[in-house]
Each structure stands twice: as structure tokens, then as C-alpha cells.
C-alpha positions in Angstrom: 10.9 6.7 20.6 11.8 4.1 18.2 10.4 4.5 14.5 10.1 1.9 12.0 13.1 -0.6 14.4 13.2 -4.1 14.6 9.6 -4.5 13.9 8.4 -7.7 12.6 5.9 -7.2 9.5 2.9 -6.2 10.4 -0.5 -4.2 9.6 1.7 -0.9 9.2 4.4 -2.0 6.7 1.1 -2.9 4.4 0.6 0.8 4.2 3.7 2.2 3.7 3.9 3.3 0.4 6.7 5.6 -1.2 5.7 5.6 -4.9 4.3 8.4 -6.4 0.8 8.9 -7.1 -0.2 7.8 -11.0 -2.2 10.9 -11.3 -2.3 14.5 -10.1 -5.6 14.0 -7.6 -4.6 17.0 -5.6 -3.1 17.6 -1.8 -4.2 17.6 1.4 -2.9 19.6 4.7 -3.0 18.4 7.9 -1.4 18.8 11.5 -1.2 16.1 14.2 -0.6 16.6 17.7 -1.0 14.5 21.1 -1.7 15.0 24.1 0.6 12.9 26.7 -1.4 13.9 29.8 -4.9 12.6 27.9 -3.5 10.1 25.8 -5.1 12.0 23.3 -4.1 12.4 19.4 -5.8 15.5 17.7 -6.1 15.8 14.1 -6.3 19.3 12.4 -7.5 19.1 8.8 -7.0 22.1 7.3 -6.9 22.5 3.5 -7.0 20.7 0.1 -5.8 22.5 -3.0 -5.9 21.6 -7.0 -8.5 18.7 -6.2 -9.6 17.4 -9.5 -13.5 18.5 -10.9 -15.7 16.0 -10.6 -19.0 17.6 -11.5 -20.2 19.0 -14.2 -20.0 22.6 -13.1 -16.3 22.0 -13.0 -16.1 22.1 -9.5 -16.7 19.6 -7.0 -17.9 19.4 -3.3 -15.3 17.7 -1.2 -15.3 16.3 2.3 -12.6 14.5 3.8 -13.2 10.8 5.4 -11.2 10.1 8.2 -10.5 6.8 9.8 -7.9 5.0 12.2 -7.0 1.7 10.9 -6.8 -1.3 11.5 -10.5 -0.3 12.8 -12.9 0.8 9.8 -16.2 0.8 11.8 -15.5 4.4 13.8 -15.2 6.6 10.7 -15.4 10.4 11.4 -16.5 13.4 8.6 -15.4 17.1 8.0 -18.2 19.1 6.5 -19.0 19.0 3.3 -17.2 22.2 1.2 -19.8 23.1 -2.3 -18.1 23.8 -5.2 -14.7 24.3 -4.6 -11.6 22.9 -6.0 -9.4 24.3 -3.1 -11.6 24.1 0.2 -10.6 25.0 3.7 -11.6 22.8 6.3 -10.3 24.0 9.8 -11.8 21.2 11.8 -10.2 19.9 14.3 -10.8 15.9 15.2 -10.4 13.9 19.0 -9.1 10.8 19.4 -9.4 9.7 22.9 -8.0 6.8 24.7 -4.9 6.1 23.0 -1.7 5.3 24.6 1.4 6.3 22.5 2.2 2.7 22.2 -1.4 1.5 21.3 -1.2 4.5 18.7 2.5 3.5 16.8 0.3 0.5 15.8 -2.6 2.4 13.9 -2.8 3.8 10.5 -4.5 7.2 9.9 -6.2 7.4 6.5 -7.8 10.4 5.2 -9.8 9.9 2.6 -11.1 13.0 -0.2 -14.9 12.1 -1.6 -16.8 14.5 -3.5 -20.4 14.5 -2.4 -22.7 13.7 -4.8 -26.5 14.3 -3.5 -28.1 11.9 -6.0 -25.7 8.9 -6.9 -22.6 7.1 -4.9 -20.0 9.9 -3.8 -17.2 9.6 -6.1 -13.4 8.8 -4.5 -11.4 11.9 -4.8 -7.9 10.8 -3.5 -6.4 9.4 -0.4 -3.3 9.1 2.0 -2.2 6.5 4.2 0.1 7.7 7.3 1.7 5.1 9.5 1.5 6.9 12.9 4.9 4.9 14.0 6.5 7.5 11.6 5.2 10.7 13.2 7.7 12.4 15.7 4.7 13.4 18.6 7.5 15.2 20.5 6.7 17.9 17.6 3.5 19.3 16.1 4.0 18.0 12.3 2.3 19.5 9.8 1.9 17.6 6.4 1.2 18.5 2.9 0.7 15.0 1.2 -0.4 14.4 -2.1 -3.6 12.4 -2.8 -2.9 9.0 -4.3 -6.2 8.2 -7.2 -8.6 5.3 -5.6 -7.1 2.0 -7.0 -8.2 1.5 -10.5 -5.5 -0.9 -11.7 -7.1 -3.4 -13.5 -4.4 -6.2 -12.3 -4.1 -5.3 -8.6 -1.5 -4.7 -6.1 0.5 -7.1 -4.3 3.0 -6.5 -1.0 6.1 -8.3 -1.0 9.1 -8.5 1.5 12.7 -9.3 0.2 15.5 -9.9 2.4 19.2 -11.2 1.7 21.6 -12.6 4.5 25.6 -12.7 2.5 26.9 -14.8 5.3 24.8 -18.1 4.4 23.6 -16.5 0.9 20.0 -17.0 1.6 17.2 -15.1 -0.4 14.1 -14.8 1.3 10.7 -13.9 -0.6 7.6 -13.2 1.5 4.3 -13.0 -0.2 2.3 -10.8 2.4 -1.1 -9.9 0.7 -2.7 -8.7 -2.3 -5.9 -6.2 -3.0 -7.4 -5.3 -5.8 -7.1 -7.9 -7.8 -8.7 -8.7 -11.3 -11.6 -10.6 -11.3 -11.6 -13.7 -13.4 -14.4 -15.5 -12.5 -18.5 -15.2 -13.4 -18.9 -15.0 -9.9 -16.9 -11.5 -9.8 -14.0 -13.0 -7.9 -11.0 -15.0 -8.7 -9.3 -18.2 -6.7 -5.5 -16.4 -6.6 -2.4 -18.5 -5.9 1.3 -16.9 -6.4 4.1 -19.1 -8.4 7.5 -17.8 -8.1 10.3 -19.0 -11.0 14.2 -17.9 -9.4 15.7 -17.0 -13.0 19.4 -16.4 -14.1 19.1 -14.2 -17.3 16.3 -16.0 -18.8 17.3 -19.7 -17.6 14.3 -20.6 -14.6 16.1 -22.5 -12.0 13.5 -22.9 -9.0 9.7 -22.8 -9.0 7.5 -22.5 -6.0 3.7 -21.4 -5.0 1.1 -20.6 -2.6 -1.6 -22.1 -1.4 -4.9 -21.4 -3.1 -7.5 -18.9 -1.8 -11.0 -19.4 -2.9 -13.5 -16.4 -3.6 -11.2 -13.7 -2.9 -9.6 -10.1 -4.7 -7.9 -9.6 -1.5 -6.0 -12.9 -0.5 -3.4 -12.9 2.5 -1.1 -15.2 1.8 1.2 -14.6 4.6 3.8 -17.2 2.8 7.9 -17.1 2.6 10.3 -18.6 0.5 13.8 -18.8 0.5 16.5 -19.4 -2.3 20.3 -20.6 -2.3 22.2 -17.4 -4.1 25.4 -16.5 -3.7 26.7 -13.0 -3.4 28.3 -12.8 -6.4 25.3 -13.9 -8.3 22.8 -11.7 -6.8 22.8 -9.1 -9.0 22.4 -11.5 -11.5 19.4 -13.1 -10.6 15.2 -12.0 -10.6 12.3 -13.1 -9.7 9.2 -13.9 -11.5 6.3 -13.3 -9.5 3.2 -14.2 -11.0 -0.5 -13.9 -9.3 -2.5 -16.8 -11.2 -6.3 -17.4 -10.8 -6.6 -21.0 -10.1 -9.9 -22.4 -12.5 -11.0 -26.2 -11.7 -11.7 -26.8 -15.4 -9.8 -25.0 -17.8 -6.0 -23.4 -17.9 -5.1 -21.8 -14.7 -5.2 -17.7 -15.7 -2.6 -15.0 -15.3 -3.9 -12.1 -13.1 -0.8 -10.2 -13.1 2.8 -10.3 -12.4 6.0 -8.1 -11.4 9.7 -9.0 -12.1 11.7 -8.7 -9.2 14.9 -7.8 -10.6 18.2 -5.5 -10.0 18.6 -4.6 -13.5 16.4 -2.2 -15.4 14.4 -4.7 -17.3 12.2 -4.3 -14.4 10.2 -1.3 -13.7 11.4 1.0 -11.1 9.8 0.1 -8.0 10.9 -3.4 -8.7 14.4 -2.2 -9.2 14.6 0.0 -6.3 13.2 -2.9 -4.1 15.9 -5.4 -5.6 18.5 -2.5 -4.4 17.1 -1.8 -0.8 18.1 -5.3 -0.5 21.4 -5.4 -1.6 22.0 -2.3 0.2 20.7 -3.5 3.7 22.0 -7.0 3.8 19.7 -9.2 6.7 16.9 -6.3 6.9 13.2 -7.0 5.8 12.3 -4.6 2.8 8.9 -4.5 2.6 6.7 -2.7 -0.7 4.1 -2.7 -2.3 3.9 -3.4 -6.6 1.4 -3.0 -9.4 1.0 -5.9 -10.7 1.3 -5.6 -14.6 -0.6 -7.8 -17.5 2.3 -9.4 -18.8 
């Protein structure tokens, strides 16, 4: 079975994510199994431990949310578990009807809420798992760490980079964004990307996206490619900057990230510019907080 090979971009790179959670939200563990004869995949959710308190008790009453995505409409429930920072599931979840192949496309998301009987249910923590990188020839069993619900007041943004030294092409792909800051009285923003190719702090080459109206979660879907040669790679960075696009006034900066091999960036920036150097002609693909300024 081939994991993560020759794949061309797609709904599963947008969920891998190898950063480390911004806050301590807790872990969960969980085993995954299928069933060749039944074309089955079972899910055993067993435990959480050092969940956050989320009541005023200093407790909280967590249940775990569990979906198969792309498809968000067939969402299934453990039981809810009262006041407990540390509470033991056991149950045990059916997935029928899934060929392995069908399956290395799907995402499985398990997502920690504390119940709350009279208000919303508050967003514990969650984990995204790319079922293409689960070995089903085993039984894996997973502690994962609980990354906080998105609170970032800029947004995220996914971006591919990709370097070919034989014809010294740089390719940027703008994939999507989520998240992002509202700027507008309606509670959305119109976001566009502009992209400046610098050398040190000279901008040599400026290009953007289309705009997308009415929208914190814009799939841009868009590439573009710059003339650099090897030796100047290291040299170079990118300024990616998510703008809200405004009919009237000055067009408004949502957030941005500095693609960039050197350590002015921040480190997922850097390690991105890296895995690119270091895998000449592959598509890196990762996500990035977008930052204020």
C-alpha cells in the first residue's frame, strides 16, 4: 500500500498538519482497525487524559464528536462522560461500506466538546488523521494531542512550494484559507492573495489572486511560478499577504506569512522553505498562521 506517493494535492494534504498544538488542550487515545472481508473500518475510542476545565466545578463533561470527512452530514457521538478531566470512553464505532481505496481518501476527525446543558457546548480540542497514513495491515493505536479550536484572529492559509534546479522554476500554490478575519460590517471579508518574490529586502515580482466575495474560507486553488536560480534560492522569500479587497476605501491587510529560508521567518515558514530545498521537484504542502504584520 502506497502512503502519501505521487498524489496530486487534494482534500487530504489540507489536513495534514505537523505543528504543534498552541496550547496544552489535552490527548486523546484511539485504535483503528479494518476489516478486509467487510470492507469495514472500526474505530475504538478509548480515553482522554489532562482535558482542560471548562466548567465552573473545575471539571468538565466531555464527549467526543466523530466524523469522516470530506462528508460532515453523518456525524457519530460517544457518550457524554460528567465531570471528569480524564474520561474513559471504550466505545467502539462501525464504518461500513468502505473499500480500502475509497477510505485512503477520507479524513477522520475526532472532535472533544464539553457538554454544556444550558448554552452552546464549548470546543475542547480536536485531531485530524489522514487515513492514507494509517498502516491497516496493523492495529494502530494512537495517543494524539488535541489541537485548541481555531481562535487565531488572522486565520490560516495552506500553501504548496515546489522547486525544480534543472529549469530553476519556483512554484507557489495558494490552495485555500479558513478562518479568516472579518473585515467587513457584513461579518465577512472579500480576500485576495498578493505575492512580492523579494531578494533581501529588494521586491522583484508581484502577483495575485482573483477576488472572492463574502467569504472567511476562500479556495483559491491558484499557482505561480518564479524564475530563481539555484544559487539564489536561499537567498530569496516570499511575501505572502491575504488582503481584504474593499470597493471604496484602501484595500486591508488580513494577514500575512514570510516564506523564507532564513530565520527571519517563523519556524514553520522556515521548515517549509527547507522541505523544498531538500526535496527538489516534490510538492510540499502546509499549512501557516497567518500573522498581523
Amino acid at each position: 500500500m502506497a502512503f502519501l506517493q505521487n498524489r496530486s494535492i487534494s482534500l487530504v494534504d489540507m489536513y495534514i498538519d505537523n505543528s504543534e498544538p498552541s496550547e496544552n488542550v489535552g490527548q486523546i487515545h484511539f485504535s483503528l482497525e479494518y476489516d478486509f472481508q467487510n470492507t469495514t473500518l472500526i474505530l475504538k475510542i478509548i480515553q482522554g487524559k489532562e482535558l482542560p476545565a471548562k466548567d465552573l466545578s473545575g471539571t468538565s463533561d466531555p464527549y467526543v464528536r466523530v466524523t469522516l470527512l470530506p462528508d460532515k452530514k453523518h456525524r457519530l457521538e460517544t457518550k457524554i462522560k460528567r465531570r471528569t478531566l480524564n474520561p474513559r470512553w471504550n466505545e467502539t464505532f462501525y464504518f461500513e461500506g468502505f473499500p480500502i481505496q475509497k477510505l485512503q481518501s477520507r479524513v477522520l476527525h475526532l472532535h472533544v466538546f464539553d457538554y454544556d446543558r444550558f448554552s452552546r457546548d464549548d470546543s475542547i480540542g480536536e485531531v485530524f488523521l489522514p487515513l492514507c497514513q494509517v498502516d491497516f495491515s496493523e492495529k494502530p493505536s494512537f495517543w494524539k494531542a488535541l489541537k485548541p479550536p481555531a481562535k487565531d484572529k488572522c486565520g490560516e492559509l495552506l500553501t504548496s512550494l515546489c522547486y525544480h534546479p534543472s529549469n530553476s522554476v519556483l512554484t507557489l500554490t495558494l490552495l485555500k484559507a479558513r478562518n479568516l478575519k472579518a473585515k467587513d460590517i457584513n461579518g465577512k471579508s472579500d480576500p485576495y492573495v498578493k505575492v512580492w518574490l523579494q531578494f533581501g529586502d529588494k521586491r522583484i515580482e508581484k502577483r495575485k489572486t482573483a477576488i472572492f466575495k463574502c467569504t472567511l474560507n476562500p479556495v483559491f486553488n491558484d499557482s505561480f511560478s518564479f524564475n530563481v536560480p539555484w544559487e539564489k534560492i536561499r537567498e530569496c522569500s516570499l511575501d505572502v499577504q491575504v488582503m481584504d479587497f474593499d470597493n471604496i476605501g484602501r484595500n486591508e491587510l488580513i494577514g500575512r506569512i514570510l516564506l523564507a529560508g532564513n530565520n527571519g521567518s517563523g519556524a514553520t515558514e522556515t521548515k517549509h522553505w527547507q522541505d523544498m530545498i531538500t526535496k527538489p521537484r516534490q510538492t510540499i504542502v502546509q499549512w501557516h498562521r497567518l500573522k498581523p504584520e
